[in-house]
C-alpha beads as a LAMMPS data file, in Angstrom:
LAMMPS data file: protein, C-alpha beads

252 atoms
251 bonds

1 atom types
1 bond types

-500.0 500.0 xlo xhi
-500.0 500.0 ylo yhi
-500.0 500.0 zlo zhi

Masses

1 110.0

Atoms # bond

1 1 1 108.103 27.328 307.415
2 1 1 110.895 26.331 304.847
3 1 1 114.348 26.347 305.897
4 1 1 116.741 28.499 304.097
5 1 1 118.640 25.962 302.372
6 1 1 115.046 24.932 301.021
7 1 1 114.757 27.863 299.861
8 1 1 117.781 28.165 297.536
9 1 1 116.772 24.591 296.624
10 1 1 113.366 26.288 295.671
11 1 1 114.965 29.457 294.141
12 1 1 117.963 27.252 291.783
13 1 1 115.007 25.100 290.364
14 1 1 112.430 28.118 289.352
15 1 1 116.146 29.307 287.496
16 1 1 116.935 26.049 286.056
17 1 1 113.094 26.164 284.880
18 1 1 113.159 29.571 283.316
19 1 1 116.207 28.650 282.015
20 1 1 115.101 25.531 280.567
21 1 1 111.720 27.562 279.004
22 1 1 114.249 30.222 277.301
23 1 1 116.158 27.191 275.901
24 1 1 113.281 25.242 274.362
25 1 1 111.530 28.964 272.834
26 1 1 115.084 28.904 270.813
27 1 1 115.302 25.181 270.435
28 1 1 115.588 25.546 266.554
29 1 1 117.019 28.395 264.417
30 1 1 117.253 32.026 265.817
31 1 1 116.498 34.978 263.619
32 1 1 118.021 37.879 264.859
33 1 1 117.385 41.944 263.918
34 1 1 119.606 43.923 265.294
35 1 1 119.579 47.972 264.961
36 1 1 122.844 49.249 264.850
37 1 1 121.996 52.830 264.290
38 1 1 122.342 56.316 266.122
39 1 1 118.694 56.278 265.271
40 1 1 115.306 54.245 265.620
41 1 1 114.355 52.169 262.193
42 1 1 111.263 49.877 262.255
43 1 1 111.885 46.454 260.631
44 1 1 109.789 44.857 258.790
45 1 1 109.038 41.027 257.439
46 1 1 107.114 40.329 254.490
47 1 1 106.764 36.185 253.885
48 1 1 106.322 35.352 250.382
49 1 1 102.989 34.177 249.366
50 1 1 101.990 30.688 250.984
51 1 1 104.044 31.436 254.419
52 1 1 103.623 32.890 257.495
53 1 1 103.892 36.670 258.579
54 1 1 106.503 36.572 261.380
55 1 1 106.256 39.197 264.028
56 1 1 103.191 40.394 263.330
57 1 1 105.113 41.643 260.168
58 1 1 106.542 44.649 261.913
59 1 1 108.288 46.386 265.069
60 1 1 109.859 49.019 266.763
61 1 1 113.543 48.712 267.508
62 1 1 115.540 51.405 269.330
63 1 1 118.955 52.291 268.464
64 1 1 121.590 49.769 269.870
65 1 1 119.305 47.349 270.778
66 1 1 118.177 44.038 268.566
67 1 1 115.079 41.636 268.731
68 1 1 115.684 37.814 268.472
69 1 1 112.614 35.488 267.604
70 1 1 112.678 31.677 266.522
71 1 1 112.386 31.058 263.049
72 1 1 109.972 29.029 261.079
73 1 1 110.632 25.304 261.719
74 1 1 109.239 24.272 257.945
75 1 1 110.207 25.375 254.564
76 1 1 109.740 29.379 254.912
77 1 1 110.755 32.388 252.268
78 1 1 110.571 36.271 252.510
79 1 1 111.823 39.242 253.044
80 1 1 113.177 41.704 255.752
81 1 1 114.045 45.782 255.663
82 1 1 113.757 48.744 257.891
83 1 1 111.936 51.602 257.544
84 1 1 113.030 55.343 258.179
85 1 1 112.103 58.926 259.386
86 1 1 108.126 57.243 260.483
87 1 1 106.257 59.247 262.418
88 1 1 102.688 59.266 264.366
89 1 1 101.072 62.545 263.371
90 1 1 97.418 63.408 262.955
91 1 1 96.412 59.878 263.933
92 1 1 98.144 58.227 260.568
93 1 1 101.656 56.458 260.967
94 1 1 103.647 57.040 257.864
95 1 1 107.374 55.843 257.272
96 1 1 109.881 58.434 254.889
97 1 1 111.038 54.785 253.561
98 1 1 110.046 51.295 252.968
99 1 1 106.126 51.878 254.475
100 1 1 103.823 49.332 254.705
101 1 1 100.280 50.735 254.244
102 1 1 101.224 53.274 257.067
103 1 1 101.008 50.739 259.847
104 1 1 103.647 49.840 262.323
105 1 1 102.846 45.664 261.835
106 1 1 102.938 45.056 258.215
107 1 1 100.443 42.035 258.348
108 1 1 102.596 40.450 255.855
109 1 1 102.226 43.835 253.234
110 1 1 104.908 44.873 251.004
111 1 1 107.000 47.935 251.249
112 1 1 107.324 51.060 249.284
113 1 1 110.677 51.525 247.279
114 1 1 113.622 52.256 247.556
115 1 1 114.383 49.916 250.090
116 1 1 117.557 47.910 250.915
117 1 1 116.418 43.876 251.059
118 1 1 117.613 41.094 253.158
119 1 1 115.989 37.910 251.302
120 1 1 115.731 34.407 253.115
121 1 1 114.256 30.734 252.124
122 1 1 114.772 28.566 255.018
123 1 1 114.731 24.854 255.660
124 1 1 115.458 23.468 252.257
125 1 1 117.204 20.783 250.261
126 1 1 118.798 17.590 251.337
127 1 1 121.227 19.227 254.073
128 1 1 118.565 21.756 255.738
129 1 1 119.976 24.692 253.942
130 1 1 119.247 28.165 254.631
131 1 1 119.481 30.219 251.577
132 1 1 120.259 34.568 252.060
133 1 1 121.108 37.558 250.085
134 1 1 121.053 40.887 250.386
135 1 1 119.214 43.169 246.963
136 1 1 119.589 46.468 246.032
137 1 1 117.338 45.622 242.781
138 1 1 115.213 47.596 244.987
139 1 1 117.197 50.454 245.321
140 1 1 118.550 51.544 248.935
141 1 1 117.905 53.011 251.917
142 1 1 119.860 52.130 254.945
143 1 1 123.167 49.544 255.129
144 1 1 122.296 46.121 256.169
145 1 1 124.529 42.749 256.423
146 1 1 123.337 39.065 257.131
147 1 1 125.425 36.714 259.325
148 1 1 124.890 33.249 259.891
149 1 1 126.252 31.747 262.430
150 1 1 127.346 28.128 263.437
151 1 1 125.832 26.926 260.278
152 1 1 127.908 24.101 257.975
153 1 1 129.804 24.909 254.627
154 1 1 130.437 28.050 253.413
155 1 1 128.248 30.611 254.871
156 1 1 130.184 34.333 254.371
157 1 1 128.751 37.523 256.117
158 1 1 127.250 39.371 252.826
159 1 1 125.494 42.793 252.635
160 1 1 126.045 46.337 251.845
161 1 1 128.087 48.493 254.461
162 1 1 128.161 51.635 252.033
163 1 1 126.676 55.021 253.112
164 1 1 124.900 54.941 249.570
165 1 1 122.794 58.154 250.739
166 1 1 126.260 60.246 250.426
167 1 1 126.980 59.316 246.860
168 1 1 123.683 58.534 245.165
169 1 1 123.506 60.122 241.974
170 1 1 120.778 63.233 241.579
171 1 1 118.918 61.189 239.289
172 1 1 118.544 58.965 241.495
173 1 1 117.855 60.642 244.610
174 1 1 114.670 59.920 246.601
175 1 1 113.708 62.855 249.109
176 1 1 111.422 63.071 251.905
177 1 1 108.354 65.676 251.599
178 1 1 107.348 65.105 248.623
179 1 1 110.822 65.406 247.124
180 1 1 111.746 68.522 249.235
181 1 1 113.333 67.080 252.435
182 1 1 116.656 65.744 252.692
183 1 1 118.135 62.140 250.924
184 1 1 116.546 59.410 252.485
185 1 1 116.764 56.527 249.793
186 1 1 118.243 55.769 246.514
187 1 1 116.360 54.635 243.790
188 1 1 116.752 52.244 241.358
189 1 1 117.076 53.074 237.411
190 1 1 113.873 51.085 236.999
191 1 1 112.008 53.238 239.824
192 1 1 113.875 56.211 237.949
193 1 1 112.628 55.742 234.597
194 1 1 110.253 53.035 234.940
195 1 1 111.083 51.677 231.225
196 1 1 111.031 47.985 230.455
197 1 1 114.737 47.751 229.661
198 1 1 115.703 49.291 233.356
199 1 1 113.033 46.972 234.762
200 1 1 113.606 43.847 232.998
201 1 1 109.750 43.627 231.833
202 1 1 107.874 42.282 228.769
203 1 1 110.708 41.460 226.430
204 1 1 113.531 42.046 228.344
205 1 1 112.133 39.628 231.639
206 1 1 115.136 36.976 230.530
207 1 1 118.694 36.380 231.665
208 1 1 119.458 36.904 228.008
209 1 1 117.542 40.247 227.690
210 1 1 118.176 41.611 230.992
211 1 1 121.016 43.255 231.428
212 1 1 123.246 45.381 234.182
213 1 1 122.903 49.323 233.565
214 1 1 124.957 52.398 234.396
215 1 1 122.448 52.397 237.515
216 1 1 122.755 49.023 238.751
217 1 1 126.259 49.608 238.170
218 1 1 126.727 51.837 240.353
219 1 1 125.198 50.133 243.280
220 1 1 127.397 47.156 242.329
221 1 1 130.335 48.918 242.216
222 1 1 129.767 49.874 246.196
223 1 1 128.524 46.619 247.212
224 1 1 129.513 43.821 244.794
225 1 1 128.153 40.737 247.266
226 1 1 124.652 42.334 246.203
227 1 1 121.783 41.668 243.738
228 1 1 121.583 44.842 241.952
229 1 1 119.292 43.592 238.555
230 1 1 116.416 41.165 238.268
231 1 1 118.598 39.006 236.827
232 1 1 121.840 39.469 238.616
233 1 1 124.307 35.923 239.173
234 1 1 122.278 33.645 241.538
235 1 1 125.628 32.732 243.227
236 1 1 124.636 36.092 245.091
237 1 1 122.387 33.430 247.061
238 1 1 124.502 31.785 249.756
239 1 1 123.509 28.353 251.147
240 1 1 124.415 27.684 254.648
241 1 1 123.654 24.335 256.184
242 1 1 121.547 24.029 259.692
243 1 1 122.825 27.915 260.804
244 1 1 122.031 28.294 264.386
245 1 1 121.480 31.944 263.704
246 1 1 120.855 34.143 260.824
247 1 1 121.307 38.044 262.122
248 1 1 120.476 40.912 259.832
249 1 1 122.220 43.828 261.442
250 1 1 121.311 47.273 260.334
251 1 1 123.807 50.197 259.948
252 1 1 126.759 47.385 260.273

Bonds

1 1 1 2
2 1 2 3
3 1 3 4
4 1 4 5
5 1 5 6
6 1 6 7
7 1 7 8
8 1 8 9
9 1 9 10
10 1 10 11
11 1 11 12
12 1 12 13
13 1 13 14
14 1 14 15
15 1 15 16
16 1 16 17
17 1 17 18
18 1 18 19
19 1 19 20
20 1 20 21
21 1 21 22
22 1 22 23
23 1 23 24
24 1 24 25
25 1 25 26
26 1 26 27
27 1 27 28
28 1 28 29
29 1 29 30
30 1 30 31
31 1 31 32
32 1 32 33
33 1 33 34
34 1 34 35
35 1 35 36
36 1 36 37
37 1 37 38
38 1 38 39
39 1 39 40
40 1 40 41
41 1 41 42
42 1 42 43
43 1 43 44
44 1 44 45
45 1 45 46
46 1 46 47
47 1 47 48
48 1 48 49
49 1 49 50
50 1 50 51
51 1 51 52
52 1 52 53
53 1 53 54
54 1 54 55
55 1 55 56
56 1 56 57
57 1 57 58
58 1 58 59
59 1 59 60
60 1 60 61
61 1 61 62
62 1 62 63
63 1 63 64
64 1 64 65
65 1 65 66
66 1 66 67
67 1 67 68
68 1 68 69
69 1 69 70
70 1 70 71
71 1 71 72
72 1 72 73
73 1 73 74
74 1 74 75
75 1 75 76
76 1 76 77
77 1 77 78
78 1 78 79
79 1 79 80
80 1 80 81
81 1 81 82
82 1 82 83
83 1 83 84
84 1 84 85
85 1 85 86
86 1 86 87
87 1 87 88
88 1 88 89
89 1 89 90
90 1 90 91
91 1 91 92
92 1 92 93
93 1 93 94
94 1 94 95
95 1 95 96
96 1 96 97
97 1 97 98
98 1 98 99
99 1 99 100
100 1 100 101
101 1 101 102
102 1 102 103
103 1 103 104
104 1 104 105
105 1 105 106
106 1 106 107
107 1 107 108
108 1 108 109
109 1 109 110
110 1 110 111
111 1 111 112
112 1 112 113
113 1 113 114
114 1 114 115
115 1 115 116
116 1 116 117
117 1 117 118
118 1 118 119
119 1 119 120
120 1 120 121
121 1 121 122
122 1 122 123
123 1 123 124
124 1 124 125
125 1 125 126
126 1 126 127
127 1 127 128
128 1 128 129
129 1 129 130
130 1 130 131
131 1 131 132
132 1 132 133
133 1 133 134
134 1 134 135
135 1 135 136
136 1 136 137
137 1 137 138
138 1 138 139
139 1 139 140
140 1 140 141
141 1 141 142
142 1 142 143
143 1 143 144
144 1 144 145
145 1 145 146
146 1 146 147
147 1 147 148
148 1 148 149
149 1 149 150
150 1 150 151
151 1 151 152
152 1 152 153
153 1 153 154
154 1 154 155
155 1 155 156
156 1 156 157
157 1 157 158
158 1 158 159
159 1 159 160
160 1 160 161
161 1 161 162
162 1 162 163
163 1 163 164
164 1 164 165
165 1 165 166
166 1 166 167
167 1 167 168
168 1 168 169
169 1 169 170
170 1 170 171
171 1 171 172
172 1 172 173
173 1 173 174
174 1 174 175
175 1 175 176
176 1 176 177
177 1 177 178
178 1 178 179
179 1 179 180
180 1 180 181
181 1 181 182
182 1 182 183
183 1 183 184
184 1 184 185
185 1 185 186
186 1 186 187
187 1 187 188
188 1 188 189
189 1 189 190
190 1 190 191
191 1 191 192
192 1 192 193
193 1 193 194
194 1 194 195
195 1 195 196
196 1 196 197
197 1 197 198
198 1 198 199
199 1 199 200
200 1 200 201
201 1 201 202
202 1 202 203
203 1 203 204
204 1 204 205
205 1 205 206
206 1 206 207
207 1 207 208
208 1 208 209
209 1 209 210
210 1 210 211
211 1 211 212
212 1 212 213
213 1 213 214
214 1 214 215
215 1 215 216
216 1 216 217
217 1 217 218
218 1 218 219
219 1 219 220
220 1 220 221
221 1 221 222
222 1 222 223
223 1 223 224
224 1 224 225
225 1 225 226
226 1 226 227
227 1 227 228
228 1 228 229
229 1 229 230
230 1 230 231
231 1 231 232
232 1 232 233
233 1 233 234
234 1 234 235
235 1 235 236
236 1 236 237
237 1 237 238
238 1 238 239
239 1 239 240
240 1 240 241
241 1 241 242
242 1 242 243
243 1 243 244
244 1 244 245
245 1 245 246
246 1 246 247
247 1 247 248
248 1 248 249
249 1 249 250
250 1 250 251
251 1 251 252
């Protein structure tokens, strides 16, 4: 029979192990989600074409609580939001915003507008920089930020804090029900109007042509660190060298 001090000899090394195993499963970047909301959102991660879907594309996350995962250890872009007001009913999972295909993993899938964006490309240039901004070219749905931490050079917290729901303008205004429930999202002037001017399309798809409306305005004017056009200032796009961490906290 082992003695007790073999025991605790025993018992510190399974630690030490476990310890060592949670270590080396964040040996590289973190990515973190955290839901800072009196309410249950499920994020979702769409890579852009050529990269892998990360988390199965899509998750649960409770109020208060957060989900870290490591990140891609190669060159990796996409994109990150949460969806609101979903619901299992009838055997069909439907979100009130950002829905995937009604399914709770996105398997990589887009989501439906308005939606507030977090957008990443990790692991590039000379000094492994991680690249991050947050767009409301989208429109807007719930207020997100991005913080990197421990990363090298100038690497600011960016994001929209606004309760943009509160102030959206009617025309703007995207309801649940069919249009009959309360504010859940606001929309862009291009989901609006859906001309080529608003959506910088066909003739106006150029820096030159493309230009900032009363609409986009508007969500600039509440969160100015955003992209809020297709062709907004790419300065909008911070570059942080080797971050340890890059957390996208919702309702911040």
């Amino acid at each position: 029979m082992a003695s007790s001090s073999t025991k605790i000899l025993l018992s510190l090394s399974l630690l030490f192990t476990l310890f060592a195993l949670s270590q080396a499963t964040y040996s590289g970047m973190i990515l973190t989600l955290v839901n800072n909301c009196p309410y249950t959102i499920w994020p979702a991660i769409q890579p852009n074409a050529g990269h892998p879907v990360l988390e199965r594309g899509g998750f649960t996350l409770q109020p208060l609580t957060h989900r870290s995962f490591a990140a891609p250890t190669a060159h990796w872009s996409g994109r990150v939001w949460a969806r609101t007001g979903c619901t299992y009913e009838h055997e069909k999972f439907y979100c009130a915003t950002g829905d995937c295909g009604g399914r709770i993993e996105c398997g990589g899938l887009g989501g439906v507008t308005p939606a507030t964006l977090a957008q990443f490309v990790l692991h590039h240039g000379p000094a492994d920089f991680s690249s991050y901004g947050v767009s409301l070219v989208d429109g807007f749905n719930i207020p997100l930020t991005v913080t990197p931490h421990e990363g090298k050079g100038r690497c600011p917290v960016v994001g929209c804090r606004a309760k943009l729901l509160e102030t959206c303008p009617a025309v703007l205004q995207f309801r649940s029900h069919g249009g009959h429930g309360p504010v859940v999202g606001c929309n862009s002037g291009c989901e609006a109007y859906k001309t080529d001017e608003l959506c910088c399309r066909n003739h106006f798809n150029s820096p030159q042509t493309c230009k900032p409306s009363s609409y986009s305005q508007f969500f600039k004017h509440a969160c100015p660190a955003t992209f809020t056009y297709a062709h907004d200032s790419p300065s909008l796009m911070h570059e942080c060298s080797s971050p340890r961490e890059l957390k996208v906290i919702f309702c911040h």
